[in-house]
N, C-alpha and C positions, 0 to 999 in steps of 0.2 A: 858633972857638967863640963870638966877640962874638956871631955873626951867629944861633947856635942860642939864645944865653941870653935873646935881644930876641923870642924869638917866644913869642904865646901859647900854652897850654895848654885841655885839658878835660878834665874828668872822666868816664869810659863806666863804664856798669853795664850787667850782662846781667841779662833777664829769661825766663820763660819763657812768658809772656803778652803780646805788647805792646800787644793793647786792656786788659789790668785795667793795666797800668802805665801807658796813656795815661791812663786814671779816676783813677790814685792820684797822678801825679805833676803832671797840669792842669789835675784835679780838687779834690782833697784837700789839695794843695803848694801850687794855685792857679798853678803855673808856667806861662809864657809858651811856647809852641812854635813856634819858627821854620819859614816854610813852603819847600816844595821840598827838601825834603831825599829821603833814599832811600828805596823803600819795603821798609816794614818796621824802619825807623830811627825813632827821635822825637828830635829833637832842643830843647832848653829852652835860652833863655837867661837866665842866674843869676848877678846884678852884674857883671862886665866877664869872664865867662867861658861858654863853654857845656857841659850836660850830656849828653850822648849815649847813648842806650836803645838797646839793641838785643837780639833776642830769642835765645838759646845755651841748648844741651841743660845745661851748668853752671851756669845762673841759681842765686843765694843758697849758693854753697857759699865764696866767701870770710868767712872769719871776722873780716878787720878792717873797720876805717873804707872805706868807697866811696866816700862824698865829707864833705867839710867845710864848713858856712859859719860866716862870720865874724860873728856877729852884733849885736856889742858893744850897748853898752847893751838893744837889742831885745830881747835876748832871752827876758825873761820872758815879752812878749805875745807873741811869736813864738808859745812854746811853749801859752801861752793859748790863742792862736787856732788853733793845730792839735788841742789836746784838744778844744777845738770842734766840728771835723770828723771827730772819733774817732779823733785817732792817738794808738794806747798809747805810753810812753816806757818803756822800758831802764831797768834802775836795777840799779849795780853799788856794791856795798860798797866802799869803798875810806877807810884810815883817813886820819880829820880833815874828811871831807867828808862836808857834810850835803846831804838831798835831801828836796824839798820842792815839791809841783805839778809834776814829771818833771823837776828841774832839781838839776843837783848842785850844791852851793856849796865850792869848795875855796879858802877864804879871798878873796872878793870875782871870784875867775875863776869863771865860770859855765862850766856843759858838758851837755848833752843828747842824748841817744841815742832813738832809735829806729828800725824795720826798715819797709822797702818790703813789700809783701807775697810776695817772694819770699826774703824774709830780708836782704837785702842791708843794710848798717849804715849806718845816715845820722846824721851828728853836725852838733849845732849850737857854736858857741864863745861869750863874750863878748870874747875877744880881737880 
C-alpha cells in the first residue's frame, strides 16, 4: 500500500458538451490544457494535479463537490476575477457564516461555490 499512497491523483468531471466545457473551463477558469491527450478528453493542469473533462450522458447529476482548490489567502481575487468573467457563485445559508462578493466567511475560513455549466459543483477554499 506505500506504493498506492505515493502516487498522484486527479480530479474527472463529466460533461455533456465538451466544446462549451473546453470555453468554460480555458476560457472562463483560464485553465491550462495539456496537449495529446485522448480525443474527446480535455485535460487541465491545476497546481500539482490534473483535471480531466470528459463528455457522459450523466453530465451534472452529482450533487456534491467535483473538485476543490485550495486557495488560501487568493481567494478573494480569485473569486474577483471569475465574477469578472461572469461566474455566478452558490450561496448556501449556513449559521454563523457570512457571505459577501460570492464568498462565505465562516470565521476567517473562506469557501466559494459555483457550477460549470453542466451543473457540476466547483468549490474554492482558503485553506
Amino acid at each position: 500500500m506505500d506504493a498506492f499512497r505515493q502516487k498522484s491523483s486527479s480530479a474527472i468531471i463529466a460533461v455533456s458538451d465538451i466544446e462549451r466545457a473546453r470555453g468554460f473551463y480555458g476560457e472562463v477558469l483560464g485553465l491550462e490544457s495539456e496537449t495529446g491527450t485522448m480525443p474527446g478528453v480535455l485535460v487541465y493542469r491545476t497546481g500539482s494535479t490534473r483535471l480531466v473533462i470528459y463528455s457522459s450522458d450523466v453530465a451534472g447529476t452529482n450533487r456534491a463537490n467535483a473538485v476543490v482548490w485550495d486557495c488560501g489567502e487568493d481567494i478573494e481575487a480569485i473569486a474577483a476575477a471569475l465574477a469578472a468573467r461572469g461566474v455566478t457563485f452558490e450561496r448556501y445559508e449556513m449559521e454563523g457564516v457570512r457571505f459577501r462578493d460570492g464568498v462565505h466567511d465562516a470565521g476567517g475560513f473562506r469557501m466559494v461555490w459555483f457550477k460549470d455549466p453542466d451543473g457540476n459543483i466547483l468549490h474554492l477554499t482558503s485553506a
